[in-house]
N, C-alpha and C positions, 0 to 999 in steps of 0.2 A: 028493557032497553029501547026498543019501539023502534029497530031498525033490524032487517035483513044483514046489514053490515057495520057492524058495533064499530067495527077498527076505523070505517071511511071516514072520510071531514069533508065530501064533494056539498059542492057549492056553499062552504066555511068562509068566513076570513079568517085570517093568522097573523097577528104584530108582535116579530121578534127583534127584541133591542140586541145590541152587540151583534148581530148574524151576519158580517161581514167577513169572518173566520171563524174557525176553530170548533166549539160545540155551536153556538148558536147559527153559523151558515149548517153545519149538518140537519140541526134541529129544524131549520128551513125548507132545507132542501126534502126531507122526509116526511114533512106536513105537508109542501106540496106535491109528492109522489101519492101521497093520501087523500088528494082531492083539494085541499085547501088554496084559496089567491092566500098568497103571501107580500107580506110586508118586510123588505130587505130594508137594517136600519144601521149605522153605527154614527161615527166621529166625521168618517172621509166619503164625500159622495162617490168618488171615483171606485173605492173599493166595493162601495154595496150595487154600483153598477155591473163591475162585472158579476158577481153574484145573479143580482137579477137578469143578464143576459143568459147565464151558464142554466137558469134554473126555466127559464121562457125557451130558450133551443131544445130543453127536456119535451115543452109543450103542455107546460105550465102557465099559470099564471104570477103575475110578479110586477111589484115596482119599489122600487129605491126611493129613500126617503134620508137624509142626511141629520142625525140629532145628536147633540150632545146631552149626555142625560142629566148630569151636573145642572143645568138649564134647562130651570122651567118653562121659560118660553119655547126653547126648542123643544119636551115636550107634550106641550100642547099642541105645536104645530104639527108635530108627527101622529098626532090621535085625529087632529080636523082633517087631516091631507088622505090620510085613509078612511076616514070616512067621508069625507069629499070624491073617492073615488069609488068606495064601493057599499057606503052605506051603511055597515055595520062594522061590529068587529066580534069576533065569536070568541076567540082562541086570543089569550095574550098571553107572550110569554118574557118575562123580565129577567134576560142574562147580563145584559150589561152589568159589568164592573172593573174596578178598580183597585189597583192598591201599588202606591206610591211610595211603601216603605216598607224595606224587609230590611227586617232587625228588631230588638226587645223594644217594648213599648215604654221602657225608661228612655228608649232616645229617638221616640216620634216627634214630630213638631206637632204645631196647634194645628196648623194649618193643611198637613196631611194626615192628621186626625180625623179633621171636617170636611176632607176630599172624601176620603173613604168611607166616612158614614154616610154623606152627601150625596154621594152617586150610588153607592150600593146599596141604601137602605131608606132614605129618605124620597129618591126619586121613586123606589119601586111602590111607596103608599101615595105620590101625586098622578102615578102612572094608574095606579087602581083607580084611586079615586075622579077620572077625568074617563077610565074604561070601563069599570063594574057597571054605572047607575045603566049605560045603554045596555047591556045584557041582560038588567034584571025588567028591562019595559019589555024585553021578548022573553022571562024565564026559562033564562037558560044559558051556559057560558062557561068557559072555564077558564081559570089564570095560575099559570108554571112558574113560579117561582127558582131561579137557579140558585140552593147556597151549597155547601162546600161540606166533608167529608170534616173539616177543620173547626166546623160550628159544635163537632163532637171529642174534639180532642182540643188537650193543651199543647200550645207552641211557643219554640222561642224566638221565634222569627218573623211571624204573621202572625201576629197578638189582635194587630186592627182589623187586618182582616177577617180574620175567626170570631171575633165579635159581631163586626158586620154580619157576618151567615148566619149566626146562631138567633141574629135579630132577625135578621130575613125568615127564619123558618118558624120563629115565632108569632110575624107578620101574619104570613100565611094561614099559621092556625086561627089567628083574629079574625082575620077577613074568613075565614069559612065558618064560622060562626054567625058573624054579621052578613052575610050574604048569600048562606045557604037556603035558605025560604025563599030566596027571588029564585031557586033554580042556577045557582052559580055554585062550582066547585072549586077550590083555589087549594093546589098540594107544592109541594117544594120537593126538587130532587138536589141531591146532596152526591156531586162527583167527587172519587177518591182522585189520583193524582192521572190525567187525561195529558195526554202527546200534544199539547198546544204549545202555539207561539207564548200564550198566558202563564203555563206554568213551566216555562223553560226552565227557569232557576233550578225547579227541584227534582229536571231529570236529565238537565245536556251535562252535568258531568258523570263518568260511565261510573266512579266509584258509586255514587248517590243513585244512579238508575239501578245498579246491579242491587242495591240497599230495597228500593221498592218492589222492582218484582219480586225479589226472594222476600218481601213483608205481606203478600196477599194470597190467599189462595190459587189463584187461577197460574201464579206467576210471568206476568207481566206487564207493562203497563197500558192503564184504558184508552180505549180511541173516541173520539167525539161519535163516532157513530154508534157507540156504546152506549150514550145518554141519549142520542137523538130515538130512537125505537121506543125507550119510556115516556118521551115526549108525548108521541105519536099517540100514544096509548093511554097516556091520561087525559091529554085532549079531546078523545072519543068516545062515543057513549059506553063502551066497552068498560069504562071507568065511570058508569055515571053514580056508583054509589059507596063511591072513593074519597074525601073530600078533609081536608084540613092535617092530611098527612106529608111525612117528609121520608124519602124513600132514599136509601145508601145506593148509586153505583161506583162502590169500590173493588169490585175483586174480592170482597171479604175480607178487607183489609183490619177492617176494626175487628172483625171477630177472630185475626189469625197468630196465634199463638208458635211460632218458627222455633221456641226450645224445648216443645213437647213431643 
């Protein structure tokens, strides 16, 4: 691994889309406890300011960068703007997403169809391909793909969405094939259902929470600081001979069987 401290990221950069809340500010927040500048990014610049202010009084480093990822221009801008600032970029990680419609995918429109593949799958191959080629001039890098617990299962409610993930971890396996020889590792972690603002739906009401923790082993439900540590850790050399896989933090949910 060629380091005294596999786990560190000191003097890394780090660009995490969506890390304005939820997993992706944890995922932030704990790359830069790790040594990493980080790149605070979402929709609202106001939100990923506090962010980078909360994550810079740590005594970190950090700056805010406003993208919508639906928009290509916005990002490009958010790949020149950090490297505009600090030269490279080591560590990417693409949480940003979306999903504009829950319910059966007999009654999605076109249009939130194309949002959802649009931001969660399509941006995260403009965001490689505009991030990989400078990681492979210095061999070496890594890119975290976030898909979902749902990329493995059938649903009747997130149809678009669970497509999306399942393309996403697919992605990932692609690009670590194509970009393993320049020294680039790219893996997907795949969260079961996590205490976010994101997956409200499927746990603020108490019947449907009490429904999930009694469905995982650990019984209860994940916290974004729960992905944020696998983050950490594939982003490190510690993982450096890790590459093109998609890793469950669910509680064990997919493997847990509750009438046995």
């Amino acid at each position: 691994m060629g380091t005294a401290q596999p786990f560190r990221l000191d003097g890394q950069v780090a660009l995490i889309t969506g890390s304005s809340r939820g997993i992706g500010k944890a995922i932030a927040q704990q790359l830069a406890r790790a040594g990493a500048k980080v790149v605070i990014s979402s929709r609202k610049l106001d939100a990923c300011e506090v962010v980078r202010d909360e994550i810079k009084a740590e005594g970190h480093e950090a700056i805010a960068v406003a993208c919508n990822v639906g928009k290509r221009e916005e990002l490009e801008a958010l790949v020149a703007r950090t490297l505009d600032t600090w030269g490279r970029i080591d560590v990417l990680v693409a949480n940003a997403a979306v999903n504009p419609h829950y319910g059966p995918l007999a009654t999605i429109s076109e249009d939130a169809w194309n949002k959802v593949l649009g931001s969660n799958l399509t941006a995260t191959l403009h965001l490689a391909n505009r991030v990989l080629p400078q990681m492979a001039e210095r061999g070496k890098g890594s890119m975290i793909v976030l898909s979902s617990v749902s990329a493995f299962l059938g649903t009747g409610l997130l149809g678009a969405y669970a497509v999306s993930k399942a393309a996403e971890a697919q992605l990932a396996r692609n690009l670590a094939v194509e970009w393993g020889r320049k020294g680039i590792r790219v893996n997907a972690i795949a969260p079961g259902v996590i205490e976010t603002d994101f997956a409200k739906a499927l746990w603020e009401n108490p019947k449907a929470r009490r429904m999930i923790e009694n469905g995982n082993c650990i019984g209860r439900l994940g916290q974004p600081e729960d992905v944020a540590g696998l983050a950490v850790f594939l982003a490190s050399d510690a993982a450096s001979f890790i590459t093109g896989q998609t890793l469950l933090v669910d509680g064990g949910s997919t493997i847990f069987t509750s009438f046995l």
